[in-house]
N, C-alpha and C positions, 0 to 999 in steps of 0.2 A: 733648407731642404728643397732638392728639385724633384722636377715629376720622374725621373728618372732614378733616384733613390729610395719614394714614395713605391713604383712599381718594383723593384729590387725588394724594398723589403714584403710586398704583397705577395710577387711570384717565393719568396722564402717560405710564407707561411699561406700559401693556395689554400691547403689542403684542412688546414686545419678550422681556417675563414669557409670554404664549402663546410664543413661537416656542422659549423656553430650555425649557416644559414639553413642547411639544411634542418637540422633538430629546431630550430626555430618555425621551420614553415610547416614541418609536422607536428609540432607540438599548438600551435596556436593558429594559422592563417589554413591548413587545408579544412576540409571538406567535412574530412571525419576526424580531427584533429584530439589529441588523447582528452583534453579537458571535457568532450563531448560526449568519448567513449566511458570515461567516468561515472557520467550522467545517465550514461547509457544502463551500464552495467547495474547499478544503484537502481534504476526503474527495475531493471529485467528481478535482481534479488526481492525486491518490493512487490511485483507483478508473483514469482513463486512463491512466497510465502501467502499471499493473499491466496491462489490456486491450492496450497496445502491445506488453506484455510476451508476454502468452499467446499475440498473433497470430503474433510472431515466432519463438517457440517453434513453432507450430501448422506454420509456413511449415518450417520445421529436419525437423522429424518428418512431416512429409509428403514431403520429399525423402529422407530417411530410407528410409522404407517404396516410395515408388515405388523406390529403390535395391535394398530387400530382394526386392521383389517380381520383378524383371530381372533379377537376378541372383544362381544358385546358390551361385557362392563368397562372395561379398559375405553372401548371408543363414548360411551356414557359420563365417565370420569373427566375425560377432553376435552368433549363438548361443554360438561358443567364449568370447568375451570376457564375456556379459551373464551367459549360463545356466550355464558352466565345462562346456561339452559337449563330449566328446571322441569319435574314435576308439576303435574297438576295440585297436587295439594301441597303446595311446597311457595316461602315467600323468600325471597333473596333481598340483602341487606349488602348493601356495597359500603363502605365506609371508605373516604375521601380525606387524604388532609387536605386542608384547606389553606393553602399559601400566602393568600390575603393575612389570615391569621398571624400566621408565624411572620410577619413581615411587619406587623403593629405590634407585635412584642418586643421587638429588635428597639423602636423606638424608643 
């Protein structure tokens, strides 16, 4: 085979040698190349679900708070459960497991 059958049959199929170069260099060697807009895409779905996430958190603790804000026993209740606030006549009793524990039992 000469260089002159070699280009014969290149100039036959130009067109179709560009198109497989081309989807090659957009597919893997550019810039923003698809494998990357994949990656892309996949953050941005992960980033709104996390954003759905927060709002509805945001919506929870805003009722929350208009709750604590209305009402004394309701912000009394809060405090006892979040901060272990008590009463002056009043003893609070924390009970702990104790991990050590369950960890020599195993043994």
């Amino acid at each position: 085979m000469t260089w002159k059958d070699l280009l014969n049959k290149i100039d036959k199929y130009k067109y179709i040698l560009s198109l497989i170069f081309f989807l090659g260099f957009i597919i893997f060697l550019d810039n923003n190349n698809l494998i990357k807009l994949r990656k892309f895409k996949k953050e941005l779905a992960t980033a709104k679900e996390q954003n759905e996430f927060y709002k509805q958190k945001i919506k929870e603790d805003s009722l929350e708070i208009q709750k604590l804000k209305s009402d004394r026993e309701q912000l009394e209740i809060y405090a006892r459960k979040t901060y272990f606030f008590k009463k002056d006549n009043e003893t609070i009793f924390l009970i702990v497991n104790d991990s050590t524990q369950i960890d020599n039992s195993k043994k």
